[in-house]
N, C-alpha and C positions, 0 to 999 in steps of 0.2 A: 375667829368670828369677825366678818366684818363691822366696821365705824360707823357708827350713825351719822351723818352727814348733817349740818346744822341745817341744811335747804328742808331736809326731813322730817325734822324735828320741827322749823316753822309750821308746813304744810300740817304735820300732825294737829300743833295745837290749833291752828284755824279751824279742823274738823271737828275740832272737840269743843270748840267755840260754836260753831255750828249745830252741829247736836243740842250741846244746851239749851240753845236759843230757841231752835225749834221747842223740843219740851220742854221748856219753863213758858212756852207760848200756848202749847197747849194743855199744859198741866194748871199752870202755874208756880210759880217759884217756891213755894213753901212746901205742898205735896209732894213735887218732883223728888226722886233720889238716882244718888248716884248711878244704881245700879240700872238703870234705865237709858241714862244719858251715854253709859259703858256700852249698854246694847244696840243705842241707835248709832254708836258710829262705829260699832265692829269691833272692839276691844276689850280687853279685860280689866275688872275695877282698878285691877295695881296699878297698871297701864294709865289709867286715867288719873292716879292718883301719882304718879309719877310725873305728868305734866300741871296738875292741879292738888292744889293739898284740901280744898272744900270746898261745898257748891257756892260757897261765899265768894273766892276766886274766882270762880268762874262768872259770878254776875259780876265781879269787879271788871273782869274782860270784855264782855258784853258791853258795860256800861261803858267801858273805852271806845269801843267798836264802835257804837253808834255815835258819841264825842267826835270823833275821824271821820264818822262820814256826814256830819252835820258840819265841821268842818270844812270837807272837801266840798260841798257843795258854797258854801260863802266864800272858802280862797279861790276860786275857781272865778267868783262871782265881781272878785277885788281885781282883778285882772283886766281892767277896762270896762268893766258893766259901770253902767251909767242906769241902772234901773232896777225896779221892783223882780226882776223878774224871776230870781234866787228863791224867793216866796212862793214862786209858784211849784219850785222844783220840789219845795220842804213840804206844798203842801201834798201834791203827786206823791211824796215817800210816806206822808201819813196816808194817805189810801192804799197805796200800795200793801203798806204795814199794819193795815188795818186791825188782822187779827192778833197781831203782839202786842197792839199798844197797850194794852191794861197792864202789862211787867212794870210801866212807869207807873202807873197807877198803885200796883203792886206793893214794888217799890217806898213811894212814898207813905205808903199804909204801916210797911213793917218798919220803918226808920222809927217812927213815932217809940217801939219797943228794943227796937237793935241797934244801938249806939256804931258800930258799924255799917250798917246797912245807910245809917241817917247820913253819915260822911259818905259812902257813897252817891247818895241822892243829893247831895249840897256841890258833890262835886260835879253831876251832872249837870245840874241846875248852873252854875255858875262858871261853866266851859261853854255852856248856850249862851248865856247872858255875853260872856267876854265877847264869842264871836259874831251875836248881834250886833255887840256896839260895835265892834272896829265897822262893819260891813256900812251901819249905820253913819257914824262918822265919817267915813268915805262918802255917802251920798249926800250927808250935812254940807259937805266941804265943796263940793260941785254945785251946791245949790238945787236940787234935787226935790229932797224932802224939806221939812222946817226944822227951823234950825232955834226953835225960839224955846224947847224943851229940850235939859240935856239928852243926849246920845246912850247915857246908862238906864237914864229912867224911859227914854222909847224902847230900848231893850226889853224891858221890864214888861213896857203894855203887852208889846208883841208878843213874849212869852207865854203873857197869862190869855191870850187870847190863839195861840198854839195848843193850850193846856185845854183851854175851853175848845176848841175845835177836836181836839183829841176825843176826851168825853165822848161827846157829840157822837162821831163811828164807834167809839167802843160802846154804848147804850144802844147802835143800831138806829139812830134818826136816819133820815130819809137825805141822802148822801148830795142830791141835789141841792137840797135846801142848806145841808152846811157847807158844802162851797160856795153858793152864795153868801153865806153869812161872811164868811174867809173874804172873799171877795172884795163886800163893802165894808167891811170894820178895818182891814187892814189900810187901807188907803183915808178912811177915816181916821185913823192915827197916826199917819204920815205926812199927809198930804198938807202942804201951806194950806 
């Protein structure tokens, strides 16, 4: 019998990262079960439980997934950007994402009950935060933005006004009106 290859064995778990994602998006995370997530990517529960041991894992992967690419869009950003304009990108992937975002929502619902679930959501929350500030500080440091509030606590506004934008499409408001809000709040809390 041939090796599974570790290239293969990556590939596999991204699909199954995938799957998840999708149905914990359109189920939602608590309804969802395994045996569904086995379905939408082709394979068998053992199968899936040989890469994942509960659907717990599996939102812990996800919760990485998005960490990386909330990430890559600010390192990306730290690389010579001299400007707002990372914001724009995070806020294009909340539209984009529109119909998953309530999993944060989700998320932070079941933490209140699952002592697990809540470390997961602390640590999502404060992977964003870290990566605000540095991006922050970077523009502090250029003279950019104001510098006259620390770097943790702009983090902070801006997250919770990320959070409140999120809302916003996940209730379905009128997508004009909340990038403008996006718009003039953000630069309201940056701006000298």
């Amino acid at each position: 019998m041939p090796k599974v290859v570790p290239e293969y064995k990556e590939m596999a778990k991204i699909k199954i990262i995938q799957a998840a994602y999708k149905v914990f998006s359109e189920n939602g995370y608590h309804p969802s079960k395994m045996d569904e997530i086995s379905r939408e990517v082709g394979v068998s529960k053992a199968t899936l439980y040989s890469y994942f041991k509960s659907k717990e894992d599996l939102l812990k992967m996800i919760s990485i997934s998005t960490s990386q690419r909330l990430n890559e869009i600010f390192q990306k950003s730290l690389e010579g950007q001299n400007s707002l304009e990372p914001f724009e990108e995070l806020y294009n992937n909340m539209e984009e994402f529109q119909g998953s975002l309530h999993l944060n929502f989700e998320i932070l619902s079941l933490s209140s009950h699952d002592k697990n679930i809540r470390e997961i959501g602390r640590n999502i929350y404060d992977e964003k935060i870290d990566v605000f500030q540095v991006f922050l500080e970077n523009l502090q440091s250029k003279g950019i933005i104001r510098d006259d509030i620390d770097a943790r606590t702009l983090a902070r506004l801006v997250a919770a006004l990320y959070t409140d934008i999120a809302m916003q499409l996940v209730m379905g408001f009128d997508k004009s009106e909340v990038r403008e809000t996006w718009n003039q709040s953000l630069p309201a809390i940056l701006e000298k």
